[in-house]
PDB file with SEQRES, HELIX, SHEET and CRYST1 records, atoms N, CA, C and O in Angstrom:
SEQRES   1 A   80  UNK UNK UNK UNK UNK UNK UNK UNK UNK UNK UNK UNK UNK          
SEQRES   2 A   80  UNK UNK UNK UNK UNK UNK UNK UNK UNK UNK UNK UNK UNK          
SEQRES   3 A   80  UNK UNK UNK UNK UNK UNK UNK UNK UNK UNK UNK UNK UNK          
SEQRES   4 A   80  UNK UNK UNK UNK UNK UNK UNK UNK UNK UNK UNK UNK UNK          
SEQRES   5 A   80  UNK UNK UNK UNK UNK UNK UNK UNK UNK UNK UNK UNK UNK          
SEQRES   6 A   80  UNK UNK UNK UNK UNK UNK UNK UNK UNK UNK UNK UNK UNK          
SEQRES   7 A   80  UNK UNK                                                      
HELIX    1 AA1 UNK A   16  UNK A   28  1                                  13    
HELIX    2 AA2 UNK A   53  UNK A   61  1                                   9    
HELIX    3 AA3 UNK A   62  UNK A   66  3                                   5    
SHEET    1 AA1 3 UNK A  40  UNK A  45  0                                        
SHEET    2 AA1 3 UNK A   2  UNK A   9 -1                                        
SHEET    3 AA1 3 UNK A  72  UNK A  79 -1                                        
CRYST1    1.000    1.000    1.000  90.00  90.00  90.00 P 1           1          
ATOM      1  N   UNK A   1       4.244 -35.060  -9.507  1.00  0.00           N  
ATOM      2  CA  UNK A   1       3.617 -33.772  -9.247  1.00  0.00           C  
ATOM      3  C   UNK A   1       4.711 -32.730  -9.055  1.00  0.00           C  
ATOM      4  O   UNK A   1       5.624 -33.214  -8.385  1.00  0.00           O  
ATOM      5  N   UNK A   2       4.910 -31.614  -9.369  1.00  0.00           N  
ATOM      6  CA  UNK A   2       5.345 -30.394  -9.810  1.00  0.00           C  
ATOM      7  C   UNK A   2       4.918 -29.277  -9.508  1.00  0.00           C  
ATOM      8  O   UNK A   2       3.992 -28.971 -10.260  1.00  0.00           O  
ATOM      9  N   UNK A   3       5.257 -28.120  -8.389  1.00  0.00           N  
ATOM     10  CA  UNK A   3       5.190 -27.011  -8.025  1.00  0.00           C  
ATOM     11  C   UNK A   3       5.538 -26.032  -8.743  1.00  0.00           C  
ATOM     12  O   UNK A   3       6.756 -26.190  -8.669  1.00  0.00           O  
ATOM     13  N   UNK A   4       5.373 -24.942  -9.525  1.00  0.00           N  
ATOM     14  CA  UNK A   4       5.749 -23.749  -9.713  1.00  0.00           C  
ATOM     15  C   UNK A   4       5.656 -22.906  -9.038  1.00  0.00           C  
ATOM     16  O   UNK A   4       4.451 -22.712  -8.882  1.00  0.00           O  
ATOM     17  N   UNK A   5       6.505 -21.866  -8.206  1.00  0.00           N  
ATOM     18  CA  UNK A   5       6.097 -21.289  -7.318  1.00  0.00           C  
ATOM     19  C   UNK A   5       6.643 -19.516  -7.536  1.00  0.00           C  
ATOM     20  O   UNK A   5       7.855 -19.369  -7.381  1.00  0.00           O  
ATOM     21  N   UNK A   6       5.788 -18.150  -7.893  1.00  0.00           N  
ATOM     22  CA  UNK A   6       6.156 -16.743  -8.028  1.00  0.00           C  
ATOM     23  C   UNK A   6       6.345 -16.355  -7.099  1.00  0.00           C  
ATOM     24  O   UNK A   6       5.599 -16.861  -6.261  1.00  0.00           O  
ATOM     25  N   UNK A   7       7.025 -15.630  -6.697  1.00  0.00           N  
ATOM     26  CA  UNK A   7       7.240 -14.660  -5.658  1.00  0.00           C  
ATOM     27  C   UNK A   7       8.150 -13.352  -6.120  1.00  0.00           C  
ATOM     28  O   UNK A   7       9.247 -13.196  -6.658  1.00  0.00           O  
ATOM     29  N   UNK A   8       6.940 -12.377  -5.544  1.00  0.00           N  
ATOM     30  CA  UNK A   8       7.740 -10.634  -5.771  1.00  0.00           C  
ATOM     31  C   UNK A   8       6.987 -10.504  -5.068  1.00  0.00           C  
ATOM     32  O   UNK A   8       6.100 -11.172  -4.537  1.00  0.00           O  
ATOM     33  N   UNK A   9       7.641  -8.838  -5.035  1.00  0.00           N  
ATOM     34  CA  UNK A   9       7.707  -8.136  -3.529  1.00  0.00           C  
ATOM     35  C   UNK A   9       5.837  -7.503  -3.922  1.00  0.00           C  
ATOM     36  O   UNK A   9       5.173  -7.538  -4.958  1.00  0.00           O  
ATOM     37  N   UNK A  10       5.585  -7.057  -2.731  1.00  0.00           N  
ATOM     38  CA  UNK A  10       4.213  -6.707  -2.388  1.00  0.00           C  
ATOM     39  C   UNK A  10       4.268  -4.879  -3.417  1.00  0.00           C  
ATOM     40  O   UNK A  10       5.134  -4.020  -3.580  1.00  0.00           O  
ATOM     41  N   UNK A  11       2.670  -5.074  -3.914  1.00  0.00           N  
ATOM     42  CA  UNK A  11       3.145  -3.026  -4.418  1.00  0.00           C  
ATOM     43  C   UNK A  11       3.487  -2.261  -3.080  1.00  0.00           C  
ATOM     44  O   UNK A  11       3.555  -2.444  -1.865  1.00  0.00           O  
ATOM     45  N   UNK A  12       3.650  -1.355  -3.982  1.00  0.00           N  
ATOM     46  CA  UNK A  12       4.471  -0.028  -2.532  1.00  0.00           C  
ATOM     47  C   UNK A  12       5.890  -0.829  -2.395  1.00  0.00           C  
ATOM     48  O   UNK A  12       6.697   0.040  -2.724  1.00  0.00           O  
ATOM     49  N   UNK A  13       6.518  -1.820  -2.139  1.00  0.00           N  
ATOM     50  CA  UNK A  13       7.538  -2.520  -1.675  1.00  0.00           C  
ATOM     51  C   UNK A  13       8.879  -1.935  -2.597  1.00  0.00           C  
ATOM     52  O   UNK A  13       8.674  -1.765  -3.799  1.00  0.00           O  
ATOM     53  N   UNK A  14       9.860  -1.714  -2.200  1.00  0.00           N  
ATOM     54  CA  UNK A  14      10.841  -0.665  -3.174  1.00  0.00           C  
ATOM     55  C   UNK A  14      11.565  -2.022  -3.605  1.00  0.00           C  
ATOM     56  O   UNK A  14      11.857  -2.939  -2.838  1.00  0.00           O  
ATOM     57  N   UNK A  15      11.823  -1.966  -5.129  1.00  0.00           N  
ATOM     58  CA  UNK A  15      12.725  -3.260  -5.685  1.00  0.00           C  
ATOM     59  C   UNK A  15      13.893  -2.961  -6.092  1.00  0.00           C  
ATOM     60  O   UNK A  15      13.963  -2.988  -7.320  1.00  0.00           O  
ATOM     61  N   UNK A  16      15.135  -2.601  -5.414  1.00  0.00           N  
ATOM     62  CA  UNK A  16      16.220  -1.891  -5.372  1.00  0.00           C  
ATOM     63  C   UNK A  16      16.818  -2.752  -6.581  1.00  0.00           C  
ATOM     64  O   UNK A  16      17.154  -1.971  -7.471  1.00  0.00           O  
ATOM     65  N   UNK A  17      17.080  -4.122  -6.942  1.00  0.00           N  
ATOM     66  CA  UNK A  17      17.433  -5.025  -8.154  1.00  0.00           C  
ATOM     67  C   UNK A  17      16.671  -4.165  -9.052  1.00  0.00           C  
ATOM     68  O   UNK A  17      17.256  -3.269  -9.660  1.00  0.00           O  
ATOM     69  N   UNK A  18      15.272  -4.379  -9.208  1.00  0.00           N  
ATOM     70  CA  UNK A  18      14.369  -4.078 -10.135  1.00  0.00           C  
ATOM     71  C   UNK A  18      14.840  -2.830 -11.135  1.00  0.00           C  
ATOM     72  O   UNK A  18      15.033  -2.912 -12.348  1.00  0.00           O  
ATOM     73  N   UNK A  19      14.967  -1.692 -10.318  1.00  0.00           N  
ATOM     74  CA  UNK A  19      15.075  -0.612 -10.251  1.00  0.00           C  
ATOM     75  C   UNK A  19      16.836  -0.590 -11.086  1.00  0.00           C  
ATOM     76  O   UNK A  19      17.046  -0.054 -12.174  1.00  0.00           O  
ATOM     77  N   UNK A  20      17.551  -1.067 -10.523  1.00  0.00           N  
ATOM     78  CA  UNK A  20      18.747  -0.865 -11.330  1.00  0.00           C  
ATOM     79  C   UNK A  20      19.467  -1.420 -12.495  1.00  0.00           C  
ATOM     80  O   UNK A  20      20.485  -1.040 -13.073  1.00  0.00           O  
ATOM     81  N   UNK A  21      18.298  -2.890 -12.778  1.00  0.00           N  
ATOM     82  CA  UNK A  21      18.357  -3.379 -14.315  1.00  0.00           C  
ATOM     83  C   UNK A  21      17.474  -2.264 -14.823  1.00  0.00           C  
ATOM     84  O   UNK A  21      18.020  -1.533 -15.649  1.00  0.00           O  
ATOM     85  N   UNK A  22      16.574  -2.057 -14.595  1.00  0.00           N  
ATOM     86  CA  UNK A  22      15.916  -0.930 -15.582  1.00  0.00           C  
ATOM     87  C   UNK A  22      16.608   0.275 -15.849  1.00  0.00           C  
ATOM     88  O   UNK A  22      16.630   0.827 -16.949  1.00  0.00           O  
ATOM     89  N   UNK A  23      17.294   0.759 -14.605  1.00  0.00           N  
ATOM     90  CA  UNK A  23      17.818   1.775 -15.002  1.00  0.00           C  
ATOM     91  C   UNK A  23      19.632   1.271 -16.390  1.00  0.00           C  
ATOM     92  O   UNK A  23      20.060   1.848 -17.390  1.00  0.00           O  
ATOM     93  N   UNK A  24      19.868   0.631 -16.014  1.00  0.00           N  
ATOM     94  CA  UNK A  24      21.075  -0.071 -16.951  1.00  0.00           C  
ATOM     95  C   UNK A  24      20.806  -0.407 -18.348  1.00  0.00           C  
ATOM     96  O   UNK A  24      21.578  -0.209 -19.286  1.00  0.00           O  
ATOM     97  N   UNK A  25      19.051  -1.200 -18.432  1.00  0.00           N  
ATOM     98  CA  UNK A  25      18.810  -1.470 -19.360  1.00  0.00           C  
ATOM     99  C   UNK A  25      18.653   0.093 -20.774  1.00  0.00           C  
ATOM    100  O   UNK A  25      19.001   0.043 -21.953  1.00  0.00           O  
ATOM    101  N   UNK A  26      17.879   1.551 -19.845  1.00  0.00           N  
ATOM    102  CA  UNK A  26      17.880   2.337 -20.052  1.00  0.00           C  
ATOM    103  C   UNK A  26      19.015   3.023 -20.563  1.00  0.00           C  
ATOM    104  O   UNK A  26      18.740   3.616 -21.606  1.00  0.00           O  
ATOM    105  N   UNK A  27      20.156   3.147 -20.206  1.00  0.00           N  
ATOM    106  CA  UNK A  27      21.705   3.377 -19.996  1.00  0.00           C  
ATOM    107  C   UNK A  27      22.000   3.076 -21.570  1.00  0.00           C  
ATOM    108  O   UNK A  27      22.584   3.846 -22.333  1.00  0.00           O  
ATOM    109  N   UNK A  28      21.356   1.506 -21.969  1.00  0.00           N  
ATOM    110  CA  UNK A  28      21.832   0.756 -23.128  1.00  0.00           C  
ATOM    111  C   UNK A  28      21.261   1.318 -24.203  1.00  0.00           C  
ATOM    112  O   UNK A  28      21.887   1.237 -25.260  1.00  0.00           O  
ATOM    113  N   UNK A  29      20.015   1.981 -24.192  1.00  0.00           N  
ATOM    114  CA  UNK A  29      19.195   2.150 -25.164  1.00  0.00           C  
ATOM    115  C   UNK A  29      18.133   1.674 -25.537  1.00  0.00           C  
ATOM    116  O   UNK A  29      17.439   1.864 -26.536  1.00  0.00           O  
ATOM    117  N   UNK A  30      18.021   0.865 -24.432  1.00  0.00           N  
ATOM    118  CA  UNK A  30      16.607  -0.003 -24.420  1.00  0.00           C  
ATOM    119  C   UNK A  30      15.521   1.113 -23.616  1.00  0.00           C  
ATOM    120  O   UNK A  30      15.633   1.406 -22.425  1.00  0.00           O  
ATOM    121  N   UNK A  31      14.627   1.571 -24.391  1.00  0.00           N  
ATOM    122  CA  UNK A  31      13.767   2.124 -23.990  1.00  0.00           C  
ATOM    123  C   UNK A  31      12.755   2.235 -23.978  1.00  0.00           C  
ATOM    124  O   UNK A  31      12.355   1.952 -25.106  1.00  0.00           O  
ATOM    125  N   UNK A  32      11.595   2.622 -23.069  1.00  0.00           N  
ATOM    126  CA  UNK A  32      10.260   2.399 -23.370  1.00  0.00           C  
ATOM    127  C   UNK A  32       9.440   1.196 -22.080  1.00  0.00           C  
ATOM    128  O   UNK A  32       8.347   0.632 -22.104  1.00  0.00           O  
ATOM    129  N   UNK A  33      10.287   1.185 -21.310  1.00  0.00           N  
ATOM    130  CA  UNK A  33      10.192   0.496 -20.072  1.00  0.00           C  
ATOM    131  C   UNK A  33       9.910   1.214 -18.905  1.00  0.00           C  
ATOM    132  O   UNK A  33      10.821   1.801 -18.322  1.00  0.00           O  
ATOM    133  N   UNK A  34       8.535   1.244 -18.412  1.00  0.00           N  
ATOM    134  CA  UNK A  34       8.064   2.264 -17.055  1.00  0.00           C  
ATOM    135  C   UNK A  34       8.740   1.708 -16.240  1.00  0.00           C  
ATOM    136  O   UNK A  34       9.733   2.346 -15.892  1.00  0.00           O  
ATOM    137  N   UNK A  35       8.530   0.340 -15.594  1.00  0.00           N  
ATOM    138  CA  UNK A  35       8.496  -0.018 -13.867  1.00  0.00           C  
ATOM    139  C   UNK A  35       9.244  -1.515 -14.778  1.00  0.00           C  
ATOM    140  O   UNK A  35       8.896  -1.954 -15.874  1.00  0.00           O  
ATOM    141  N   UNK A  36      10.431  -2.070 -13.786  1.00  0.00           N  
ATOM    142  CA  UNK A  36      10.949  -3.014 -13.712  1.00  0.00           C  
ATOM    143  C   UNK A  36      11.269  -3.527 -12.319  1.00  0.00           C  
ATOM    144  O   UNK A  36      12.002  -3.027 -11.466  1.00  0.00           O  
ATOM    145  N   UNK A  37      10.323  -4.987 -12.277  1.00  0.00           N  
ATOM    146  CA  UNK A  37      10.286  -5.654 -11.005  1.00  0.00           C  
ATOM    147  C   UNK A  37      10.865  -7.164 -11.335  1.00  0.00           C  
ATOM    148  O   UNK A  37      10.508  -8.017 -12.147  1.00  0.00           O  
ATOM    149  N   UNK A  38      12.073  -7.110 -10.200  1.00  0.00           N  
ATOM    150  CA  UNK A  38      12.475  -8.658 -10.144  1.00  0.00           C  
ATOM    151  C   UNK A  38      12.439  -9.561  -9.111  1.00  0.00           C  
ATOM    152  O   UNK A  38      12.997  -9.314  -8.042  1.00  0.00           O  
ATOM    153  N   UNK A  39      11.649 -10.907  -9.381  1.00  0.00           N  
ATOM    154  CA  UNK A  39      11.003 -11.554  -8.253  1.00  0.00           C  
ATOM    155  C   UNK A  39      11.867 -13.039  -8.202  1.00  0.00           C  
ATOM    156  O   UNK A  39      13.084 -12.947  -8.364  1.00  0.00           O  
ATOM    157  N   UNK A  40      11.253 -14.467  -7.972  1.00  0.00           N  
ATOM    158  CA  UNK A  40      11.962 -15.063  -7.938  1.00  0.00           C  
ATOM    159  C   UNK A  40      10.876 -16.285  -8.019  1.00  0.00           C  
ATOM    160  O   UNK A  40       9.739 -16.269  -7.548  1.00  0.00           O  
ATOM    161  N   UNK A  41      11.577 -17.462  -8.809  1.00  0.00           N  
ATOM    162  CA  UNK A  41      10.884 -18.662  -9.353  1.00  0.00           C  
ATOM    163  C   UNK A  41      11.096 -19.797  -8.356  1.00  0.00           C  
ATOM    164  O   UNK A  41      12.178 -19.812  -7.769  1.00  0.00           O  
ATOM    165  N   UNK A  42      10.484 -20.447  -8.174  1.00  0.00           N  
ATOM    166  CA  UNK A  42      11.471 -21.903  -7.492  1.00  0.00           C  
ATOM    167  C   UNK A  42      10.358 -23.031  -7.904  1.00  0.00           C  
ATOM    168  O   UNK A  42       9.153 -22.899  -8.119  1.00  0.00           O  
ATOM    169  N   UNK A  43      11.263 -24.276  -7.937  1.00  0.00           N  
ATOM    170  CA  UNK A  43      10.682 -25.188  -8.557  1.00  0.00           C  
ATOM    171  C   UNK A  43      10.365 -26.689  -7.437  1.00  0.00           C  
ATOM    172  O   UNK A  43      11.378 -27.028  -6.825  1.00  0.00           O  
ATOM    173  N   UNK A  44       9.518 -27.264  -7.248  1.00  0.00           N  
ATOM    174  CA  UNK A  44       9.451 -28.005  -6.198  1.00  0.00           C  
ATOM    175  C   UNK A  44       8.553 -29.776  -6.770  1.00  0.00           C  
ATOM    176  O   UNK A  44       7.383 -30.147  -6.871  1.00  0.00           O  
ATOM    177  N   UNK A  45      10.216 -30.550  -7.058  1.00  0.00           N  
ATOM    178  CA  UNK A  45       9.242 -31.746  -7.564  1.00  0.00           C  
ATOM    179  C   UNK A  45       8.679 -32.779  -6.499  1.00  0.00           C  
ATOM    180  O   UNK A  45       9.421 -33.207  -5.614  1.00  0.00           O  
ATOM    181  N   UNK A  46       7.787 -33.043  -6.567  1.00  0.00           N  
ATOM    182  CA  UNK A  46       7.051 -34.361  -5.295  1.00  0.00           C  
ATOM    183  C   UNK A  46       6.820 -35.401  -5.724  1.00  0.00           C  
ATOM    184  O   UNK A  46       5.922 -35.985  -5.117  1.00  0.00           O  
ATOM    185  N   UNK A  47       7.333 -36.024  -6.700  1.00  0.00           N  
ATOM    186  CA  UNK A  47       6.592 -37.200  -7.260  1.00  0.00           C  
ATOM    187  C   UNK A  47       5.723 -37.623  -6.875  1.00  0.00           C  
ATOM    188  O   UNK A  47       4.743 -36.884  -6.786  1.00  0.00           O  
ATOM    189  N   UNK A  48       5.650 -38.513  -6.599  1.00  0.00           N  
ATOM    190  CA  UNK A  48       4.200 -39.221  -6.994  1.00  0.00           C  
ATOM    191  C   UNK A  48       2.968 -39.075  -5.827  1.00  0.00           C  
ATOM    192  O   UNK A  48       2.550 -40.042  -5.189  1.00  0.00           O  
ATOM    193  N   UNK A  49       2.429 -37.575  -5.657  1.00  0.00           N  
ATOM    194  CA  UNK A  49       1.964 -37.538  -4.343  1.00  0.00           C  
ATOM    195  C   UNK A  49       0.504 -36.862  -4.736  1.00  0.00           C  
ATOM    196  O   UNK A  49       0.331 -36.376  -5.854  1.00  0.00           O  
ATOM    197  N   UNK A  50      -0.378 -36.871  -3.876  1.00  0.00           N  
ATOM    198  CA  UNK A  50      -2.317 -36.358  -4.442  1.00  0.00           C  
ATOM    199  C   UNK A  50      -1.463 -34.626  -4.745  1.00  0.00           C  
ATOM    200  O   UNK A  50      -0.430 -34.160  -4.265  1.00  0.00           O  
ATOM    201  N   UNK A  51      -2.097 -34.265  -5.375  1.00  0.00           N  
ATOM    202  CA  UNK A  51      -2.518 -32.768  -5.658  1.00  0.00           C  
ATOM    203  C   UNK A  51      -2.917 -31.947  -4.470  1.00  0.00           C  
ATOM    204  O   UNK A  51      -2.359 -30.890  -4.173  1.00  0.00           O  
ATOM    205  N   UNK A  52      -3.714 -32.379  -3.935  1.00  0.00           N  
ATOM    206  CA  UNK A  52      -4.259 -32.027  -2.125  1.00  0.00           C  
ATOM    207  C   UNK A  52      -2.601 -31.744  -1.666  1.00  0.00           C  
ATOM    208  O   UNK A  52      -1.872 -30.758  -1.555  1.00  0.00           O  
ATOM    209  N   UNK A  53      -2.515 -32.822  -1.525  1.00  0.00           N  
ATOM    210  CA  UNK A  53      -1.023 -32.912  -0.512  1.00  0.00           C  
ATOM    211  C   UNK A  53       0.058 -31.871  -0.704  1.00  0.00           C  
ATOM    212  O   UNK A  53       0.635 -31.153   0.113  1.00  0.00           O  
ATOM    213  N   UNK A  54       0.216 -32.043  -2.568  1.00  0.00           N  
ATOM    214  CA  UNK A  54       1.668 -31.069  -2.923  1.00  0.00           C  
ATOM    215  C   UNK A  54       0.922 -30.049  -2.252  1.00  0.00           C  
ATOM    216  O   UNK A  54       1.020 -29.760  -1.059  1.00  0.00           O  
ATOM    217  N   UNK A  55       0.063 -29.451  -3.223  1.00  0.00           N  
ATOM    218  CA  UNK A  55      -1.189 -28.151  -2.459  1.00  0.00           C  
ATOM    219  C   UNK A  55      -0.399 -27.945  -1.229  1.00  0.00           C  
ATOM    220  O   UNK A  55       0.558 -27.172  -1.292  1.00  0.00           O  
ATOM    221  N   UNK A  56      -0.669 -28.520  -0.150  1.00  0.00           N  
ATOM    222  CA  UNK A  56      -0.690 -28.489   1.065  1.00  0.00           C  
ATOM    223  C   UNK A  56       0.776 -27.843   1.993  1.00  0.00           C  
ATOM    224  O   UNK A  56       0.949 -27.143   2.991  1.00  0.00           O  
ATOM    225  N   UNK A  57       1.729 -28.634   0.871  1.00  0.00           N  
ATOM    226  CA  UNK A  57       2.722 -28.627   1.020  1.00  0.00           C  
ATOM    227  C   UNK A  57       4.029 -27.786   0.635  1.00  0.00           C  
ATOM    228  O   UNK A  57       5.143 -27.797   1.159  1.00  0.00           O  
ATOM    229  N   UNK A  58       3.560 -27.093  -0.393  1.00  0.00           N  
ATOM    230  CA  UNK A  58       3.834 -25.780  -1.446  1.00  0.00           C  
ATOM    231  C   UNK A  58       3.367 -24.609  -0.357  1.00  0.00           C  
ATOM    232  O   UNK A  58       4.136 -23.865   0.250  1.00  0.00           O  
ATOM    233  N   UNK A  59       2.141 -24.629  -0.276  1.00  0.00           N  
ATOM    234  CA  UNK A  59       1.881 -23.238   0.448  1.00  0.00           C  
ATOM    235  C   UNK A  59       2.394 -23.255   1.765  1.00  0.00           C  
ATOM    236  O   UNK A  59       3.099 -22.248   1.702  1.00  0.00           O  
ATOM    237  N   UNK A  60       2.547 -23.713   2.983  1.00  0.00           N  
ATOM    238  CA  UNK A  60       3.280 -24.024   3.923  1.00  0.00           C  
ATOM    239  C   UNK A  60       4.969 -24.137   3.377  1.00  0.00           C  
ATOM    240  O   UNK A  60       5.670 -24.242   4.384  1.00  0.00           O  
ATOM    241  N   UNK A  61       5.365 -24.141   2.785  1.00  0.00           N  
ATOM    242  CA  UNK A  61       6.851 -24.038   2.474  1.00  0.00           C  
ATOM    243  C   UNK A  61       6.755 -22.514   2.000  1.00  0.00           C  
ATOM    244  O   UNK A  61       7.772 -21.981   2.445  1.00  0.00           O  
ATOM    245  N   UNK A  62       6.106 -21.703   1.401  1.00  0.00           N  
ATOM    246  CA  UNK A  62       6.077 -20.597   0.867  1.00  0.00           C  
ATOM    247  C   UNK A  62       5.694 -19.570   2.091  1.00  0.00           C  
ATOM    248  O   UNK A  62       6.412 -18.571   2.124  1.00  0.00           O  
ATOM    249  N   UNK A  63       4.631 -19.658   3.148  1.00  0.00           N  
ATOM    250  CA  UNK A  63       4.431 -19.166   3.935  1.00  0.00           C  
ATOM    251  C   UNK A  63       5.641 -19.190   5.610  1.00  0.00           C  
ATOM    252  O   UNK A  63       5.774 -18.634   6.700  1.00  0.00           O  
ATOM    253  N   UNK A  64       6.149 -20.086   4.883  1.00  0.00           N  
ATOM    254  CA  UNK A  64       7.124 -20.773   6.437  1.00  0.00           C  
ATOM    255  C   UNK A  64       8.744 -20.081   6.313  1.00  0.00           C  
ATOM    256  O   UNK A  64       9.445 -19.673   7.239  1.00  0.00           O  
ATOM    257  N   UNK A  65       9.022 -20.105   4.993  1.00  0.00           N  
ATOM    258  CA  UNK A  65      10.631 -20.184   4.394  1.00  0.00           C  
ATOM    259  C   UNK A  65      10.690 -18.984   2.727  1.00  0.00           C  
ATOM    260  O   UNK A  65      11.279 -17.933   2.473  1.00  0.00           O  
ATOM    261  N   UNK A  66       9.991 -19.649   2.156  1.00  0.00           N  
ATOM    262  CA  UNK A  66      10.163 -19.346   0.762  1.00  0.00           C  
ATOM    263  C   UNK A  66       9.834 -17.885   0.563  1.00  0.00           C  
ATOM    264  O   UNK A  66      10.567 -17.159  -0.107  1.00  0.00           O  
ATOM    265  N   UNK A  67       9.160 -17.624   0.919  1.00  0.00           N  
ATOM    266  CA  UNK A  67       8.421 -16.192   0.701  1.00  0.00           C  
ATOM    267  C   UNK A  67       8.401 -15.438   2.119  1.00  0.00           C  
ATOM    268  O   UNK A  67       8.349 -16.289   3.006  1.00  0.00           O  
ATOM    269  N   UNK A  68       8.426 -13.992   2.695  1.00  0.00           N  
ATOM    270  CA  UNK A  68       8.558 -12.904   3.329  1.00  0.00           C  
ATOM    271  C   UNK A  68       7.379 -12.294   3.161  1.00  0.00           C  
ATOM    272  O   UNK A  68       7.147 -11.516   2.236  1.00  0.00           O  
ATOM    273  N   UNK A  69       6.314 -12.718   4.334  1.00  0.00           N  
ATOM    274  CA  UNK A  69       5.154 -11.993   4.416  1.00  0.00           C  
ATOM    275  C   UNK A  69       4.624 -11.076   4.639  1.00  0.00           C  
ATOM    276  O   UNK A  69       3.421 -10.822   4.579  1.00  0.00           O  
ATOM    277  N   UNK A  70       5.867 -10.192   5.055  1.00  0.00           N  
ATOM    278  CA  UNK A  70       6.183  -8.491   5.468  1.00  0.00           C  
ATOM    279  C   UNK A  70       5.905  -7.738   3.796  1.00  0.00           C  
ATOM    280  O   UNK A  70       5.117  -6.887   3.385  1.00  0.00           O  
ATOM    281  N   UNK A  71       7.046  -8.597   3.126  1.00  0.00           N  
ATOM    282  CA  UNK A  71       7.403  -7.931   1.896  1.00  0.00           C  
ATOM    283  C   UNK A  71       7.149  -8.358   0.578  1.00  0.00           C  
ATOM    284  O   UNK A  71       7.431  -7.707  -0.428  1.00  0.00           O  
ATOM    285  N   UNK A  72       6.478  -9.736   0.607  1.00  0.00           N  
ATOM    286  CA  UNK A  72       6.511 -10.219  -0.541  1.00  0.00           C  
ATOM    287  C   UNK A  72       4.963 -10.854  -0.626  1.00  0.00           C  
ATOM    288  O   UNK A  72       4.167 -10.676   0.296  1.00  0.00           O  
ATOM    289  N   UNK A  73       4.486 -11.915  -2.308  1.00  0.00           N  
ATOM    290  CA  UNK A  73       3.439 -12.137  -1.994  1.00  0.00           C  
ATOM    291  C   UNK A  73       3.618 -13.540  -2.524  1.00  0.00           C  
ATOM    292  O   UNK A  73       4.773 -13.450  -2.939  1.00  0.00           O  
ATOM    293  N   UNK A  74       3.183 -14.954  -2.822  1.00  0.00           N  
ATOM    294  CA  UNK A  74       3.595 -15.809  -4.103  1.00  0.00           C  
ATOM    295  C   UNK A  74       1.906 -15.909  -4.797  1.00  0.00           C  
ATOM    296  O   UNK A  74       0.918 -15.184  -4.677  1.00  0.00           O  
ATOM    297  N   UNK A  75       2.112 -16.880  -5.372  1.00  0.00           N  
ATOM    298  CA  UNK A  75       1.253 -17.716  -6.465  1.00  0.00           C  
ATOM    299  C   UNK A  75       2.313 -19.219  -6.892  1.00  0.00           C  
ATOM    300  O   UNK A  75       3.524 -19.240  -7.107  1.00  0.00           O  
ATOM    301  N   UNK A  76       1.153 -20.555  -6.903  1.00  0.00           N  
ATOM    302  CA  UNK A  76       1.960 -20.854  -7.484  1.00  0.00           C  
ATOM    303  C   UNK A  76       1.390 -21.964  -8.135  1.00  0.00           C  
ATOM    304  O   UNK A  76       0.441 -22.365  -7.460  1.00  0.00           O  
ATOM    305  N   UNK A  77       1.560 -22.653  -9.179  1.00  0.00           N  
ATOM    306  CA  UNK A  77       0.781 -23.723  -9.973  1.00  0.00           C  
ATOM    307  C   UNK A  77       1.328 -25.113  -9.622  1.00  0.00           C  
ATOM    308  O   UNK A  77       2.516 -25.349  -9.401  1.00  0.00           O  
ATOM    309  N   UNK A  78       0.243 -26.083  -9.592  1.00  0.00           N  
ATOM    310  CA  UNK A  78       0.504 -27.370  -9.665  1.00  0.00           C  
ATOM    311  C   UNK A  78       0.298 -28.282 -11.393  1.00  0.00           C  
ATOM    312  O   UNK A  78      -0.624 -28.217 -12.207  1.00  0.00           O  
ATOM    313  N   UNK A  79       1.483 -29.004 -11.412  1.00  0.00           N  
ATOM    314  CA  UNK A  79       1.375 -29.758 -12.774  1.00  0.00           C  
ATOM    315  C   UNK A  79       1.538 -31.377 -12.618  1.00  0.00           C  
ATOM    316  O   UNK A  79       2.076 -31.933 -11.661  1.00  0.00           O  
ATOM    317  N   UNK A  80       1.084 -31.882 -13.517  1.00  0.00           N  
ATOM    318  CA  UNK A  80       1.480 -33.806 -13.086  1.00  0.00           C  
ATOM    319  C   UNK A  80       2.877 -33.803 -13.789  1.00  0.00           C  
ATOM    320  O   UNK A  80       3.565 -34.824 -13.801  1.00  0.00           O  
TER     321      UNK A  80                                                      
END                                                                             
């Protein structure tokens, strides 16, 4: 079993990274890009454990450590 786990910042939340690849990317000539937001992936393997459990165990790591509930929000998928 296999966690995928998103996390970016909440709207309204200022993405100071975000904000300065876009502006760079802009710089280059890449254009045509409104809003650039950069968040962060993490990957969490459990082998061989119920779906319930990873479940269980994903969101409590995301709410505890992984993610900033002031500022941020996740999502995250389970796979076998």
């Amino acid at each position: 079993m296999k966690a995928k786990v998103y996390i970016s910042y909440k709207e309204g939340i200022l993405d100071p990274q975000g904000k300065t690849v876009g502006g760079a990317l802009d710089s280059m000539g890449i254009q045509g890009i409104e809003d650039l937001r950069i968040g962060k992936y993490v990957e969490i393997d459990f082998g061989n454990i119920s779906k319930q459990k990873a479940e269980e165990i994903t969101d409590e790591s995301c709410r505890k450590l992984l993610a900033n509930p002031n500022t941020e929000t996740y999502h995250f998928e389970l796979e076998d």
